[in-house]
N, C-alpha and C positions, 0 to 999 in steps of 0.2 A: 503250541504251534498254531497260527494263525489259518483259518481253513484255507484260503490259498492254498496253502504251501499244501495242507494235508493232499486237499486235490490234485497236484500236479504229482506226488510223489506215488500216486495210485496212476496216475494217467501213464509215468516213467515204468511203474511197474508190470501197464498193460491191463490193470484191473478195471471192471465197468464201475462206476461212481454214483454216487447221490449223493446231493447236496440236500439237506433238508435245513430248511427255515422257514420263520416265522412272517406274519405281517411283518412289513417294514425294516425288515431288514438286510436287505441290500443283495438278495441273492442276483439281479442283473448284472450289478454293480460286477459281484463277481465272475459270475459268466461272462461276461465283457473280459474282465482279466486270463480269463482262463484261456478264451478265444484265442486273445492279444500274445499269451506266453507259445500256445502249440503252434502259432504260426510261422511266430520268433523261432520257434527252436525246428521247426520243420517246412521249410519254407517253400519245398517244391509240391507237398503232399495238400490234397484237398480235406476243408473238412466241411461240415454241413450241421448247421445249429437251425432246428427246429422251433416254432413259435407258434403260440396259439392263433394269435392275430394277424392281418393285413401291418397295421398299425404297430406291433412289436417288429414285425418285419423290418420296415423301416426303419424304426428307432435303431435296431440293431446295426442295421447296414450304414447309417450314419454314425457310428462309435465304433466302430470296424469296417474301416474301409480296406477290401483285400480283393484280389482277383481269384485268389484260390478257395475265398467261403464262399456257400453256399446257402443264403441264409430264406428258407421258406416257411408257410405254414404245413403243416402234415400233409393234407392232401394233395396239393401242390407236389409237395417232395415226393411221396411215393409215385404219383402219376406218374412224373418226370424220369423214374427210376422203370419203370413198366410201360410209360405207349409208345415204345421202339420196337413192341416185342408183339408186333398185330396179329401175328402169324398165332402165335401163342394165345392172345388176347381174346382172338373173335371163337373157337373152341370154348377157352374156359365160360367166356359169358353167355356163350348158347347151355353149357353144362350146367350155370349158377342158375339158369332162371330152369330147364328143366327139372332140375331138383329144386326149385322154389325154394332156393337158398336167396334168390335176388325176384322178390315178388312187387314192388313198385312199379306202377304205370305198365304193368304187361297184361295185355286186353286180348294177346294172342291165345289160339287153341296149341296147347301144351300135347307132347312135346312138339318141340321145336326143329327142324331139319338139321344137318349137320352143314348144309348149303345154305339157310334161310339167310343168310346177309347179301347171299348173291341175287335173293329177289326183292331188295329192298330196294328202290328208285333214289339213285342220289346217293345212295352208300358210300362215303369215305372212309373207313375203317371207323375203330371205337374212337369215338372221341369224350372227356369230360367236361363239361359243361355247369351253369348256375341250375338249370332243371334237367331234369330226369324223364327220356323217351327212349328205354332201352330197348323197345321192337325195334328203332331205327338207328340203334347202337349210340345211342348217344345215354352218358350216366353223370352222376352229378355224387356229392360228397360221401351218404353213406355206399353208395355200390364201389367206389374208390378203395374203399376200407376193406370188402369183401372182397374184391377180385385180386388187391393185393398181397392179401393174407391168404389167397389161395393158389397166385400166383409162384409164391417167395415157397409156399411148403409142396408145391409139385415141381417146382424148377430148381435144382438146385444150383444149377450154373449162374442162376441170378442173385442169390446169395454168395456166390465169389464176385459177383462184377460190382455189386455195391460196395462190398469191403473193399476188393479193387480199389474202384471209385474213389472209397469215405472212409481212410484208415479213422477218421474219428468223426462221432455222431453226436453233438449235443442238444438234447432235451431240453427247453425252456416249460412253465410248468406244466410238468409232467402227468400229476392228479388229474386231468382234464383230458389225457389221452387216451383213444381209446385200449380196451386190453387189445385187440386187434396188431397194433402196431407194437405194443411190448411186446409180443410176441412173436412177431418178427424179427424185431431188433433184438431181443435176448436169448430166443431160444430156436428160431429158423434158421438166422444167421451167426449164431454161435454155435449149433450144431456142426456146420461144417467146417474143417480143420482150414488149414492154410494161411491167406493173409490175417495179419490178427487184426485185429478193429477194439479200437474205445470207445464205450457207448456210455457217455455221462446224462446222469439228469437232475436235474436243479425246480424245486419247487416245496409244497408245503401242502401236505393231507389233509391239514384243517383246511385248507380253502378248497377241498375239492364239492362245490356245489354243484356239481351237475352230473346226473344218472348214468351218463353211457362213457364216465370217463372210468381210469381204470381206479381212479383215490386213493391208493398207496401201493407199496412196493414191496409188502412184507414178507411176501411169498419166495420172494429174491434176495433178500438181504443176505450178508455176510454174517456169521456160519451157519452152512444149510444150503446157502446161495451165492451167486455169483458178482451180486451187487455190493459194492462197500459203503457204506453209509461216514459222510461228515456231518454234524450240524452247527447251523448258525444261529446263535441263539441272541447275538444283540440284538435291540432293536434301536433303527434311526430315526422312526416317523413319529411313534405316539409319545407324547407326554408320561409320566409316571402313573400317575392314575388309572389310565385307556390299558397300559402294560400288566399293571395288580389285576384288572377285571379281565382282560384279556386270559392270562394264567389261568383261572379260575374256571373260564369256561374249557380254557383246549381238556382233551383227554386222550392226547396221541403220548405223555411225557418228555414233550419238549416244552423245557420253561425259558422265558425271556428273560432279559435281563437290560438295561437301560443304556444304550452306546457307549463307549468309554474316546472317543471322537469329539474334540472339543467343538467340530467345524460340521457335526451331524444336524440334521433339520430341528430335532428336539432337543437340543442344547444351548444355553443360553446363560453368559458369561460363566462357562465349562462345568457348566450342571444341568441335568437335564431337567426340562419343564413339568411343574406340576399338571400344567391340566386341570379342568373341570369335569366331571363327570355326575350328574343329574340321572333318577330316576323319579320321573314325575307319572302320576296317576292317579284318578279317579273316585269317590265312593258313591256317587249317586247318579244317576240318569241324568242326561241333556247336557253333560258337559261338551263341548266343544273343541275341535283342534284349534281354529282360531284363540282360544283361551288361552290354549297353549302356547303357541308361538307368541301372542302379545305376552304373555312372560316371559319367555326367553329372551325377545325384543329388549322389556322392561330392564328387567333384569341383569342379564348378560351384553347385552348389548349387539344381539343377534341384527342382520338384515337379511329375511328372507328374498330380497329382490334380489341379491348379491346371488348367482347360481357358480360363480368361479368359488368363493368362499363357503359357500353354505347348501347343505343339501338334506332334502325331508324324503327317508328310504321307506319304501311300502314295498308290500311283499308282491305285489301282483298290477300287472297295469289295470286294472279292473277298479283297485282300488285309489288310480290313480285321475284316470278319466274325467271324471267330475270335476276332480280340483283345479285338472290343469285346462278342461274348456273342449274338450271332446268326446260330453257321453254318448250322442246318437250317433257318431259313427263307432263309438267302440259297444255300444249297444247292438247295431248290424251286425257286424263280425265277430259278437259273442255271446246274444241270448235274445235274438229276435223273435219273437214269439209265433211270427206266423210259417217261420221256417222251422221252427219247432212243433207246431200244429201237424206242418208238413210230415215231418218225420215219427209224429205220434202214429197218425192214419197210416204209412206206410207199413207198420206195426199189425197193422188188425186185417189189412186189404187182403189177403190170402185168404184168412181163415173166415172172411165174410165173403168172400165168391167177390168179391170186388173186381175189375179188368181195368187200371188205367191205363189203357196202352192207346184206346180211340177217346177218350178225355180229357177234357181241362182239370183244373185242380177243383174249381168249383162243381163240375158234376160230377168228379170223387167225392166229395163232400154230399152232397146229396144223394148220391150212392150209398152212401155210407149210412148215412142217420134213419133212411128205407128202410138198412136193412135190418137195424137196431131200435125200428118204433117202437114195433112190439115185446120187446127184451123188460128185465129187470132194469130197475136206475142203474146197474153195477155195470149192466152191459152197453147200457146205452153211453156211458161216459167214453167208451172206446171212440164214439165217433166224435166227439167234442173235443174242443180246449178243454184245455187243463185250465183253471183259475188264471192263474197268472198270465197262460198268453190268450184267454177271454179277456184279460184285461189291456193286454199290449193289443191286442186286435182293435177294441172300442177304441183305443185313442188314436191308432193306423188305421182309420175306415178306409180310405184313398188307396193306402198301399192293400190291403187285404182286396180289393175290387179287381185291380191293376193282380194281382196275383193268381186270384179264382180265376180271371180269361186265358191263362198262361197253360197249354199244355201240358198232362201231369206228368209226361215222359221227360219232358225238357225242363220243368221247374223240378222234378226231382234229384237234375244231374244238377243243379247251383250250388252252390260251395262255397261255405266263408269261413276264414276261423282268424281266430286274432294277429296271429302270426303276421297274416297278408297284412294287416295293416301297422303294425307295432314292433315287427322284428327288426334287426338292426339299429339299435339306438342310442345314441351316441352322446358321450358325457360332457363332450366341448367340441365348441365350432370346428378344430384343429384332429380331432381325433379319427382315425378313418373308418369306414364303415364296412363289414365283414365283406366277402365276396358270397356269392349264392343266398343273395337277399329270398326271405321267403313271401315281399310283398306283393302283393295282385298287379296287374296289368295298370288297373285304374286309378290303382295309391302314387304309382311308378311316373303315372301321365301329372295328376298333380302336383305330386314332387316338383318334376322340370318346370309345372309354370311357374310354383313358388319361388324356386332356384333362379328362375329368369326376374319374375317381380325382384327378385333381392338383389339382381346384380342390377338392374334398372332402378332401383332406389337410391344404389351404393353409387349411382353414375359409371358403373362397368361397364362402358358401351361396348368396349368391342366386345369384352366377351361372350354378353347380353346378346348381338348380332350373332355371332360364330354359332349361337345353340337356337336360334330363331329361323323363320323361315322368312320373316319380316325386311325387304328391301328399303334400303334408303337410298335415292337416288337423286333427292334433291333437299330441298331445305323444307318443300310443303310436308315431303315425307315423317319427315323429322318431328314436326308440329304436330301432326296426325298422330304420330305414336306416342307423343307425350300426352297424349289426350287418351288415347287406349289405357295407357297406362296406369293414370289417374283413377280411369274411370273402375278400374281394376282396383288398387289399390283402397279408392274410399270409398269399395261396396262392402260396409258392414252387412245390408242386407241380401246381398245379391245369392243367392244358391249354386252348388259347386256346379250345376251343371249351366245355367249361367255363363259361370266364369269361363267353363271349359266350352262351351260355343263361339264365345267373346275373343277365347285363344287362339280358337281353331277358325275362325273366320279372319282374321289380322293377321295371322300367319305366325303368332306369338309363339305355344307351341299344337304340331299338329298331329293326330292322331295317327301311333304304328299300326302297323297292320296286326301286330300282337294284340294292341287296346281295341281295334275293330272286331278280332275274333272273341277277345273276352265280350264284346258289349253283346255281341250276336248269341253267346250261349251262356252268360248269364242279366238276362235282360232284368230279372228281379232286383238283384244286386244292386245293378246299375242305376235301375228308374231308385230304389231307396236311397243310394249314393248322391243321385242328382236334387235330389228333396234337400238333403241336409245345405245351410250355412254353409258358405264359402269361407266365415271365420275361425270354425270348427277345423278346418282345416289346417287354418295357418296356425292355431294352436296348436296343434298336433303336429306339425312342422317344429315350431319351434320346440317344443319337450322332444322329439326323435334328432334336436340339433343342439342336445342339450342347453338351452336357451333359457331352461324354467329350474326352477331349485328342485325340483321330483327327479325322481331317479326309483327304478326298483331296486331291490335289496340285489340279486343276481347281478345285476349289469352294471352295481358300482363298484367291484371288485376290480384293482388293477389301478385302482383311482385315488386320491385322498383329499380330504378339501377342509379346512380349518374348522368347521362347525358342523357337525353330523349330528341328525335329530332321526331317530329310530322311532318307526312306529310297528309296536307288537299287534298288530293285528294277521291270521291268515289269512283273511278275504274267502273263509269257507274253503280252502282248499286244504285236503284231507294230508299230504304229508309232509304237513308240517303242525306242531302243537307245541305255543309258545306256555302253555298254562304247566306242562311236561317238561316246557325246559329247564322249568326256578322246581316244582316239585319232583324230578326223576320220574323212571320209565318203568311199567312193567315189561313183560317178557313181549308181551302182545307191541308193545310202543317204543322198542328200541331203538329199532331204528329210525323210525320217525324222529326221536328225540335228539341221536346223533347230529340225522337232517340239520334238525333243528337250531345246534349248535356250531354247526358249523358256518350257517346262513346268520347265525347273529354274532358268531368271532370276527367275521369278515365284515359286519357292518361296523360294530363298533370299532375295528383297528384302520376303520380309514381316518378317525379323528384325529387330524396333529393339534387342535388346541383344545375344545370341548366336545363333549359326547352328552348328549343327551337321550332319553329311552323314556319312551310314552307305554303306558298299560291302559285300557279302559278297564275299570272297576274290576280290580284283582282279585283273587280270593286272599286270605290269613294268610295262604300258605305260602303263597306267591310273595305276598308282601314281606313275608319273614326272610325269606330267600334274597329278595333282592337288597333286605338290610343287612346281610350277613356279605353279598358280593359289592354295595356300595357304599356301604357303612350308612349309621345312621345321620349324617350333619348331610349326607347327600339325598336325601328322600325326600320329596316336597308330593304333597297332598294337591292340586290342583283344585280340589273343591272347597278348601279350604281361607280360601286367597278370593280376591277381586279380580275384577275383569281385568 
């Protein structure tokens, strides 16, 4: 029996469901049908299919077009299910931050009044929001999670109005959500009796890469539990090959098997495609990725320009930076060295009688090394660099200067981290971009002029107008701003901050009062931000508009693109160890190694034609491994070969 059918005949029965499949095998596809049959057969009843994404959203809502779905991401769905309920609302989130169950952005002295909303200026009840200011009731995605799940288990009248509501609930991949809301949905609201409700979910535990989701189900499954399990085990996407290596690495027990669909994506005159699969690597110092990709090039007939076709997956933007043409800004928002310095001295300032409350950063520094003259070498390092940002300091003389005069009360409170500049990033021009971006004020303000340069290059005039502050009111106008634009466009060397006077003075785009409050209390940030290349930029634009063949190994999941070239490196980051994933785990590496594997199932199964996987200079053990998972006619030695 075809899953369909198995599905629907659990949905008739009233049982809660999971679909379980693999890469590439069509569980939308199915969910889509599933949607399409409960509609069919119950046409007055509402149901509500949950999605990871913005961007799933849509797709969804375009392949089901209904008045009666409800199709959101999670947080979305739950708010929408809970901010009717104020009365109930402003109680529990005075109760969550009391018990510092909800600890984000609260600056307030604890506890909290049972009234305090009433003295907030401006108070409109709770609302949810992209940021997080819950003194002034405003919350954003994870406080969504908590108030729900604390909501649904002290009301229970809320739990009949959603079944009410949602005789049926479907889950799109479900590994990514949090346990928060299975917990709601399986055991808040299936606690109480009455309307029944079906709560399907459809996804695959090998792809659950991400920490705070729930990553399988098996605590519920059917016997024991209330979940029924189907699986999908064909696959439509990868070649035969990607499918062999694929098996090899899952260790959930679901094995694939090759579409039997003469009209599936890897099929081809009603056999499915072999595929290429490559494990290329290293045995000596200085080899090169360029090496590498001019072999693939050579060879396979790769174009790394081609980013719709082809894509080179690194485990971390960090390790991406360089290649794609923005290391000083991903260098600021991830290992600057004098904001590191910063944070070193902040470390020792107590216990040397240090006071920076009436100081700059530079007479902390000099405080500091006072107090440590006379000390041991051991002691005296506390008031120093560390090496490394001794060394980032010498070649930032300018920014370390601009720094010292900065008050050390106010340069204390600056803040950067990668996130602000790198979150949300997107695999094609077309794909949407999450809600509750985690970018800074000032990434947000370049964006729009980039956005504008592009729709001014693309000749989008009106639209380019509609987001400008820029008047045309005659034909000189017109002239004038073609010259702005230029002038914009072909400053390789102009600096972002430059650009962003140039915007803000022409009316191009002008600064929110949000980007004024950032500039005012992070003036470090900013003066380092206005240093950098205005091009640094537009490369970073273009990889965050999926534009460049890079992509991290996380955020190509959901994706598939004819040539996938995997590079095993961690980039230094502790959980994950690719050297554990070819020789197994101890007890100490387990999980790590799981990590591990689940982060390299999902790169390799986005290949529909080849797959390639890079090692720098493996060990034996590694190497033996991966001739046992690629065979030996697919192993090539990179140092072996010519340029």
């Amino acid at each position: 029996m075809a899953e369909f059918e198995q599905i629907m005949e659990h949905v008739y029965a009233g049982h809660h469901f999971l679909l379980s499949g693999g890469a590439g095998s069509g569980k939308t596809y199915t969910l889509v049908e599933v949607l399409r049959e409960i509609i069919r057969e119950n046409p007055t009843k509402k149901v509500a299919c949950i999605t990871y994404t913005n961007a799933a959203v849509k797709e969804i809502e375009r392949r089901v077009a209904n008045n009666n779905l409800r199709v959101s991401t999670i947080h979305d769905f739950l708010w929408d299910c809970i901010s009717h309920f104020q009365s109930a609302l402003i109680p529990a989130i005075i109760k969550l931050i009391n018990d510092e169950v909800i600890t984000r952005s609260v600056s307030m002295e604890l506890p909290l009044a049972e009234d305090y909303f009433k003295t907030v200026e401006g108070f409109k009840g709770i609302q949810y929001k992209a940021y997080c200011r819950v003194g002034e009731g405003i919350i954003s995605h994870d406080e969504v999670l908590v108030l729900a799940e604390y909501m649904y288990s002290t009301y229970p009248k809320l739990c009949e109005i959603l079944k009410g509501t949602y005789p049926f609930i479907l889950v799109d991949e479900y590994q990514d959500t949090s346990p928060k809301v299975v917990k709601i949905l399986l055991e808040e609201i299936f606690a109480h009796p009455g309307q029944p409700c079906v709560v399907g979910f459809f996804g695959d535990a090998m792809q659950s890469i991400y920490d705070d989701g729930i990553g399988n189900l098996d605590e519920y499954k059917y016997p024991g539990g209330c979940v029924y399990e189907v699986k999908k085990e064909q696959n439509r996407r990868n070649p035969s090959q990607v499918i062999a290596l694929a098996n090899q690495i899952r260790f959930d027990g679901l094995v694939q098997r090759a579409s039997e669909d003469v009209t599936a994506p890897n099929m081809i005159d009603g056999r499915v495609k072999e595929g290429v699969i490559k494990f290329l690597y290293s045995t000596r110092d200085g080899e090169t990725l360029d090496k590498v990709r001019n072999y693939l090039t050579r060879e396979n007939g790769w174009d790394f320009n081609d980013s719709q076709r082809t894509k080179e997956l690194n485990l971390t933007h960090n390790l991406i930076a360089g290649k794609a043409g923005f290391p000083n800004l991903m260098e600021l928002h991830n290992s600057d060295g004098i904001l590191g310095y910063r944070d070193k001295l902040k470390m020792y300032m107590e216990a040397a009688g240090v006071d920076g409350s009436d100081k700059t950063f530079g007479e902390v520094i000099s405080a500091m090394r006072d107090h440590y003259q006379g000390a041991s070498n051991r002691e005296k390092k506390k008031a120093e660099p560390t090496p490394g940002q001794d060394m980032f300091i010498s070649s930032h003389a300018e920014d370390y200067e601009f720094a010292k005069s900065l008050p050390f009360v106010d340069f204390l409170k600056e803040y950067v981290d990668k996130d602000q500049l790198v979150d949300d990033k997107k695999q094609s021009e077309d794909e949407e971009s999450k809600t509750g971006s985690k970018r800074s004020e000032i990434v947000k303000h370049l964006m729009n002029i980039e956005r504008c340069i592009q729709l001014y290059k693309n000749k989008n005039i009106t639209e380019f107008i509609a987001k400008t502050e820029y008047k045309i009111q005659n034909a000189q106008d017109k002239k004038n701003l073609a010259g702005i634009m230029q002038s914009i466009a072909d400053s390789e060397e102009r600096t972002i901050g430059e650009i962003m006077d140039i915007a803000e003075e022409h009316g191009i785009v002008v600064k929110s009062d949000g980007l004024e409050r950032y500039e005012e209390h992070q003036k470090y940030v900013c003066h380092r931000m206005r240093q950098i290349k205005y091009s640094e930029f537009h490369k970073l634009y273009e990889y965050l508009e999926g534009k460049t063949p890079f992509s991290t190994q996380h955020k190509t999941k959901g994706t598939e693109f004819a040539n996938v070239f995997v590079i095993l490196d961690n980039g230094r980051w502790n959980n994950y160890n690719f050297e554990k994933l070819f020789i197994g785990a101890d007890d100490a590496s387990a999980t790590v190694v799981d990590r591990t594997k689940k982060i390299f199932y999902v790169c390799c199964t986005r290949a529909m034609e080849q797959l390639a996987v890079y090692y720098d200079q493996p060990s034996a053990a590694v190497i033996a491994k991966a001739r046992e998972w690629f065979g030996e006619e697919n192993m090539v030695n990179i140092s072996e070969i010519g340029h």
